[in-house]
N, C-alpha and C positions, 0 to 999 in steps of 0.2 A: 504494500500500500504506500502508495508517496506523499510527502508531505503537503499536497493538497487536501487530501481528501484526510489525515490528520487531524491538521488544522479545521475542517470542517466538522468531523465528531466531537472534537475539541472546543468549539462554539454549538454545539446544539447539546452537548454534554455542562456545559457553565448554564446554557438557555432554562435548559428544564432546570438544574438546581435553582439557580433564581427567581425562575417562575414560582416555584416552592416558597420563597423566603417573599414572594409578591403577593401572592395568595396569603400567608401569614400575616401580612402586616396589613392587609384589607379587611380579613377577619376580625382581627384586631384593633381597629378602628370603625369597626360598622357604625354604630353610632353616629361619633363625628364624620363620617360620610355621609352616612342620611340627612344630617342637617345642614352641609355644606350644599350650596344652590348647585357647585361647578362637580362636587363628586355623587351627590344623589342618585346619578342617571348610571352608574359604574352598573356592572351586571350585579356583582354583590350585594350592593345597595340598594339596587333598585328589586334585586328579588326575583330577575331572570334567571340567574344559578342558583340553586340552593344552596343554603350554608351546610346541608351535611354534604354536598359534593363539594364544594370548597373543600373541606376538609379533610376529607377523603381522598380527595387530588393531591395534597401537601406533601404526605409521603410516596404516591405514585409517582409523583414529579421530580421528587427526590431521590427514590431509588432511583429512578430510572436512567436520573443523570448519572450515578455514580456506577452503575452496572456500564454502562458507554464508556464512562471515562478510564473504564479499565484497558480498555485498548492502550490508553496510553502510560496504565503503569499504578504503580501503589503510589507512587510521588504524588502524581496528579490527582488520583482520587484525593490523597490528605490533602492538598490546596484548595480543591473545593470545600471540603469539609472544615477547613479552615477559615475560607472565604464565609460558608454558612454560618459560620458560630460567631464570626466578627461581627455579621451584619445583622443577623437577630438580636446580639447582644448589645 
């Protein structure tokens, strides 16, 4: 495989973890989104997605990056996982 296409599971493997860590922090402010005039209309907020699939997605989206990012090694997976834990925290 060459460093193209690498680099591409490599960005769709960061994409879903932070989809993850994006879905979290939505969930997490549902409130102050429903009363925000500009985030009300978000699928979250607005009650197009449900919140138990929100939630349910979190780790879907999670694994799934990290199951990907094995292609490129135990390094990369901890960088994500690292990346995760910096930016929930």
């Amino acid at each position: 495989m060459g460093v193209f296409w690498h680099s591409i599971l490599a960005l769709i493997a960061f994409s879903l973890v932070d989809s993850s860590v994006y879905l979290m922090n939505d969930l997490l402010d549902l409130d102050s989104d429903r009363a925000n005039p500009r985030k009300k209309d978000r699928s979250l907020a607005a009650g197009t997605i449900p919140i138990a699939g929100g939630t349910a997605l979190i780790p879907v989206l999670f694994l799934a990056g990290l199951a990907i990012a094995l292609a490129h090694g135990w390094a990369f997976v901890g960088i994500l996982v690292l990346y995760n834990l910096l930016t929930v925290a």
